[in-house]
N, C-alpha and C positions, 0 to 999 in steps of 0.2 A: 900718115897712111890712112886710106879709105878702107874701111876692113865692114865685112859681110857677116852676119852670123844670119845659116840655114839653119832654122830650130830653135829662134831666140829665146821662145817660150818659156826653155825649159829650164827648170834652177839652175842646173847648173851653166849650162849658156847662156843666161840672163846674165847673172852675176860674173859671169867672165866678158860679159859684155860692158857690161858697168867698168871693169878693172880696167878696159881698155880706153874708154870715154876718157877717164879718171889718168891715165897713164897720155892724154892728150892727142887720140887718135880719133881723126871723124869713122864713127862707127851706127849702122845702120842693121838691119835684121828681118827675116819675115819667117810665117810660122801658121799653122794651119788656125789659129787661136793664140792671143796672148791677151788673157784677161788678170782683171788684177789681184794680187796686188802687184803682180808682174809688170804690167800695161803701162799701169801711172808709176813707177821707180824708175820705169826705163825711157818712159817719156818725160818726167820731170828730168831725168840726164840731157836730155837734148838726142835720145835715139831715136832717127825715124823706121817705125813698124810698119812693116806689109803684109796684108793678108794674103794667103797664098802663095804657089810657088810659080812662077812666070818668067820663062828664057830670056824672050823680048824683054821683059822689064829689068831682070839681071842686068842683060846688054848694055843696057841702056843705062843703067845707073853707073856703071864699069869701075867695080871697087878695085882697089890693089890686091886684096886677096880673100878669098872665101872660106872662112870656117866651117865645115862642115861636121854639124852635130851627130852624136852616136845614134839618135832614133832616121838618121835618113839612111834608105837604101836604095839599090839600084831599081831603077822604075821610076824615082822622082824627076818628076821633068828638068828643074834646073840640074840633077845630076847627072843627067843624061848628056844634056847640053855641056858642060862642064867636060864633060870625056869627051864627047863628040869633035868640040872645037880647042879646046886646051885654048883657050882663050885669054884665063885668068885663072894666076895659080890659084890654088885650094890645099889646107889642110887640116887635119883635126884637132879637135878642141885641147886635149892633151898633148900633142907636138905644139899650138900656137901657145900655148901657157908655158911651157919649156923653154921656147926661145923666146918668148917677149916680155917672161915676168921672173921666172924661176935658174935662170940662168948664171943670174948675178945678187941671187940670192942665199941665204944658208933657211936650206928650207926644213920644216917639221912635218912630216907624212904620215897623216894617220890612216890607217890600213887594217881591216876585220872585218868579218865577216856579219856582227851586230858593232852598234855601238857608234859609226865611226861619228856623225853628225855632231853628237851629243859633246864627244870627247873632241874631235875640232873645234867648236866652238866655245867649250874648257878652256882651250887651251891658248888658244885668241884673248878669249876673258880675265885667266889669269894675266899671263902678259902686257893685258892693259892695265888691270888693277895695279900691275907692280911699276907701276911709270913707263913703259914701254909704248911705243908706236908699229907693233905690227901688224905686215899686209895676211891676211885671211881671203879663204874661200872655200866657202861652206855652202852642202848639199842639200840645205832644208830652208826653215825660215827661222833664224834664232830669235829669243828676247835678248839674250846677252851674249853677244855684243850685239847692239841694236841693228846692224845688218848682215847681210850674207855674206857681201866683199870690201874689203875695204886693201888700197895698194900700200899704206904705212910707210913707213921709213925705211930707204933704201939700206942702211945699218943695221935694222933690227929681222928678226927672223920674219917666214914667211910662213902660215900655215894653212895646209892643203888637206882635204879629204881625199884621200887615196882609195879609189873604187877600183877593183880587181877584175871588172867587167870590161870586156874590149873596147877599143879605142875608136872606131871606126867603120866602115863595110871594108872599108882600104888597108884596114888596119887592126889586126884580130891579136895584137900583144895588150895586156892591161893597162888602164889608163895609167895606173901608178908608176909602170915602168919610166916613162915620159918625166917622172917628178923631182927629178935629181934629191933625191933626201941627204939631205947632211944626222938627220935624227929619223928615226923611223920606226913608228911606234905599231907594233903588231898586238892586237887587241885581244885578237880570240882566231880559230879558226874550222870552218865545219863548211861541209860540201852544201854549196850554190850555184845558182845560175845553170842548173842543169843544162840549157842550150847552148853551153857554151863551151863548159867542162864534161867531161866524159866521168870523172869519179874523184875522190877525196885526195889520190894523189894530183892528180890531176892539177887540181887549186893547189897542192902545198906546190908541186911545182912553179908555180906562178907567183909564190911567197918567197920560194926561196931565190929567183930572180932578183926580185927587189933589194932582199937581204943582199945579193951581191955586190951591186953598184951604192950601198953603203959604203963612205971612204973610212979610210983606218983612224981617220981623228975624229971622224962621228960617234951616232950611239946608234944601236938599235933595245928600243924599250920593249920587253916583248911580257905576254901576260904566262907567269909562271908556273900557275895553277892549268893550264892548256896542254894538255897530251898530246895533240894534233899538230903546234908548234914546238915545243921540247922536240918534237921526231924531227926536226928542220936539221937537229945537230948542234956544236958547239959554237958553229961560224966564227970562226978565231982570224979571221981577216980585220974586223971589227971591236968597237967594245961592247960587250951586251950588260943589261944592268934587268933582270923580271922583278915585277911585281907580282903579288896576290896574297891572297888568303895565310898559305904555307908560311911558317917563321924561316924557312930557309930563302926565300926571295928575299933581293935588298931591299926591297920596299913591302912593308908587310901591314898590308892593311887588318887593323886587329878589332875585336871587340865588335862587330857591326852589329844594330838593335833596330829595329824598326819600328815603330806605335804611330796610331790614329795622327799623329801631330807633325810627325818628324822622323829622321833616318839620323843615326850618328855611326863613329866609328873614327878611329887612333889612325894615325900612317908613324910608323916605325923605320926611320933609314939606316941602314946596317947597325941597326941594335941599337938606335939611339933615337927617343921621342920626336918628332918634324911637329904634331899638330894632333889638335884633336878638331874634328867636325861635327856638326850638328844642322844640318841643313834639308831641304824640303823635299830634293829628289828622288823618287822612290825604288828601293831594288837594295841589293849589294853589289848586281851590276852598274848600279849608276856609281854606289862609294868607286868599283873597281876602276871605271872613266876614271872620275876624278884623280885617282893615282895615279893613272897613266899619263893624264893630262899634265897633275900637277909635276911627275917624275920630268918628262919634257921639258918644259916651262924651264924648271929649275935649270937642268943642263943647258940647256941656250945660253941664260943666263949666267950660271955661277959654276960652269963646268966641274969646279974645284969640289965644290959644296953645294949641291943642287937643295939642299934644307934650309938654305940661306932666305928661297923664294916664299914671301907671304902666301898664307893661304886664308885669312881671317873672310877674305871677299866671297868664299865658299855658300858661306852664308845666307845671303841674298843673291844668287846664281838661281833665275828664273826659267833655265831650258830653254826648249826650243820647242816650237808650234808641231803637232800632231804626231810628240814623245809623249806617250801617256799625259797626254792634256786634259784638264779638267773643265768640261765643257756645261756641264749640269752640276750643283752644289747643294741640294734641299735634305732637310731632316730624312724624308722620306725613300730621294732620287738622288742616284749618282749617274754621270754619265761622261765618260772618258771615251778619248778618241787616240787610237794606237797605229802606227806605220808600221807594226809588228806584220811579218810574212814568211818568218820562218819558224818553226817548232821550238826549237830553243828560244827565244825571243818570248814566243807566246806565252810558254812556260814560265819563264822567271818570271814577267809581268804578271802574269794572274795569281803565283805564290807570292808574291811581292803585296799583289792585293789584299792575300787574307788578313796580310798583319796590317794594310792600310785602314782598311773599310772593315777592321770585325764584327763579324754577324750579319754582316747583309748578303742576300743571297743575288748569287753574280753569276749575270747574263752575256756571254762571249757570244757576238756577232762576227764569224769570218767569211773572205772576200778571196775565194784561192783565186787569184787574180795575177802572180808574177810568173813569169816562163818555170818555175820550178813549183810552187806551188800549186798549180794548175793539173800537175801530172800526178802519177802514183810513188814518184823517186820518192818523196820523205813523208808519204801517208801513217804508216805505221807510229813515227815521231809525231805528228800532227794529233792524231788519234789519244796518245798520250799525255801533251799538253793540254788541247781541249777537255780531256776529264778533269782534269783540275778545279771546270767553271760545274758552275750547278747545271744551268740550262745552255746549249748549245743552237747559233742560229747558221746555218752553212748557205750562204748564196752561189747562186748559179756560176758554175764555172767558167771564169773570161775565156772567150777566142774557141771556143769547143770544136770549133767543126774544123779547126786548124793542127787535131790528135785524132790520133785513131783511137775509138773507142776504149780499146784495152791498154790504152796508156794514160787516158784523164785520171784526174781527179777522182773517186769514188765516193759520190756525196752522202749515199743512200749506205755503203757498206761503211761508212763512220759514222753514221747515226745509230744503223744495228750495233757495230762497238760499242757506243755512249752509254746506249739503254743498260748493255749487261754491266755496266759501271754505274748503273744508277743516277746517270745522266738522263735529263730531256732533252733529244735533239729534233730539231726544227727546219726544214728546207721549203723553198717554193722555186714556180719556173721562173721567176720576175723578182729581182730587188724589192720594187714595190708592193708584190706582195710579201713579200717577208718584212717589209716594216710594217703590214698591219698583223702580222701573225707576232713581232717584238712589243707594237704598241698593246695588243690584246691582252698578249702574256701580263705585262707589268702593269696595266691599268688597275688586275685586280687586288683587291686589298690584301695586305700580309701584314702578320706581325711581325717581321724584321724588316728592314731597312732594302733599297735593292740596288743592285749596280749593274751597269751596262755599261759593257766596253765592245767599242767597236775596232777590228783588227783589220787595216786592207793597207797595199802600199797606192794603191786607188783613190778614188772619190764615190766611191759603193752605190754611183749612178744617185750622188745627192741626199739617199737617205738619212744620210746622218746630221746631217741642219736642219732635214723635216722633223724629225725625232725631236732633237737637240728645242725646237724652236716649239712647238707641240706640249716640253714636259718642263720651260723656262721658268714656267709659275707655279708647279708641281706644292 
């Protein structure tokens, strides 16, 4: 089959582009920008990329069928053309993954609201550590496993990041619905994606979808320690198995310690020792992934005895590119780059930091940049997280003239917050200039040590490679 991807760009229709190449299908794509390391993976596939979107060229190329990505809407010309002439079928990235990959798979669906990237590609990692050849597809750029996508062994499991964000312009049910889970791991849960969801039931209703079309010999892994989940109910259609913190979850992650060096902490499987870990990723959110990932894993695997699954590989599990990445490393300079965008997120990350980094005084750069972050819905949480940092730096809010004033962002009224916390906060009208008001900040000398973390699910218009590239010799 000749298959199209509108939007190829982007990770995740990159890598479901890949899957399909891989899967033996001549496959092709255009996109307003496809730079690399996007450009060269999908051209060393044998993909050919077009710039732009072009009817006539569509026509002309006349694929079997057209995938069309979650960032296209009506107004794009090839989708215009598309409705206009129903020419050539089309449809979305989460229905073509369902019927041409996920179908005849027993898949593992990671699903939450933080978390999921880290904890798919866990969960890939394990499974390959354990002898295993499964197909993945992952919404970031991991170290390990060394790609995004990979289609594995038609016998072995499938695992998928389950994004709760809609599927389509065509198509406004969540992608995950689309994912047939056999295992279905629920992470965490807290109201997102304001343009999409009206309020926090809203999203559980969207969770408990999912939870549905779990079959009665699957799992659903769900995070224990989570109010906002437990309110899902008992879901007794299923088998459910929680982790967390709590000793009453069967999987009990115990003892977690953080220092300069390293993160550890125990997993306990219904009352009986599985492992202890000692590895580099930082948080007790990250230990709590791992549990998730590794509880998963296990079941695929050893249904019987899910403790059965090695975990020693925990160890050297390197993450994944712009997860609390360490971009900067000097006595003096630290400087971390974060896809954090929502208040929880920011939070545990920069507590996570005190016990990383102690005694250096830390600089949070944020980027309200995501249709929910942008607005006032979770200012007050935000507000709260960022005191956490010493100095706060707030850039311009993305898309402004696309809200009405009294529902943006309030850039100015969470700086007055910060101050009466004893916070510095920092804003300009230009990205650019807020990287000189962060380079001025930290140029001057201190007796402690200093950290800069930068927060956007963006590219914070490049400042952060100037920075990054600026303070390398530090």
């Amino acid at each position: 089959m000749r298959i199209y991807f509108m939007g190829i760009g982007g990770t995740a229709m990159g890598n479901a582009a890949l899957l399909a190449r891989a899967a033996g299908h001549e496959v092709l794509g255009a996109d307003t920008g496809v730079y690399p390391p996007m450009s060269t993976v999908l051209a060393a596939a044998g993909i050919a990329l077009h710039e732009g979107y072009d009817p006539a060229r569509l026509e002309k190329l006349a694929p079997d069928l057209v995938v069309v990505g979650n960032a296209m809407s009506r107004g794009n010309p090839e989708v215009e053309w598309l409705l206009d002439t129903r020419a050539i079928p089309f449809t979305s990235l989460p229905a073509f993954l369902s019927d041409a990959v996920l179908a005849v798979r027993k898949n593992i669906v990671i699903a939450g609201t933080h978390g999921k990237t880290t904890t798919t590609a866990l969960t890939a990692f394990l499974l390959r550590e354990n002898g295993r050849d499964p197909g993945f597809l992952i919404g970031g750029v991991p170290l390990d496993p060394p790609a995004g996508s990979h289609l594995g062994t038609l016998g072995d499991p499938f695992v998928i990041e389950g994004d709760e964000y809609d599927s389509a312009f065509f198509d406004k049910r969540s992608k995950f619905i689309h994912y047939v889970p056999h295992i279905a791991v629920l992470n965490n849960l807290e109201f997102d994606h304001a343009d999409i969801f009206r309020d926090l039931a809203d999203v559980q209703r969207t969770f408990f979808h999912l939870t549905r079309i779990v079959p009665r010999n699957g799992w659903i892994v769900l995070n224990g320690d989570d109010d906002n989940l437990r309110a899902l109910g008992p879901l007794a259609w299923t088998r459910v198995v929680r982790v967390g913190t709590g000793e009453s979850n069967d999987l009990h992650v115990a003892g977690f310690r953080e220092t300069p060096d390293s993160a550890s902490f125990r997993l306990v499987w219904q009352g009986k020792p599985w492992t202890e870990v000692r590895w580099a990723q930082p948080g007790l959110f990250n230990a709590r992934n791992a549990a998730m990932a590794a509880l998963a894993a296990g079941l695929a695997l050893f249904p019987d005895n899910p403790s059965k699954l090695k975990l020693d590989a925990l160890a050297k599990f390197r993450g994944v590119k712009r997860r609390q990445e360490l971009l900067v490393n000097t006595p003096k300079l630290k400087v971390v780059e974060d896809f954090g965008h929502h208040p929880t997120a920011l939070a545990e990350t920069l507590q996570s930091f005190r016990a990383r980094f102690p005694g250096h005084i830390i600089h949070a750069a944020f980027e309200p940049r995501s249709n929910t972050s942008r607005t006032k819905v979770l200012q007050a949480a935000f507000m709260r997280a960022l005191a956490l940092a010493d100095v706060v730096y707030l850039g311009a809010v993305a898309r402004p003239e696309k809200l009405k004033p009294e529902e943006r962002f309030d850039v100015e009224a969470v700086i007055q917050h910060l101050e009466t916390q004893g916070v510095d906060g920092y804003t300009a009208p230009t990205h650019a200039a807020l990287l000189e008001i962060i380079a001025e900040n930290t140029a001057e000398e201190t007796e402690r040590p200093q950290l800069v973390v930068f927060f956007t699910n963006g590219s914070f218009d490049g400042i952060i490679g100037k920075f990054v590239q600026a303070n390398s010799k530090v």
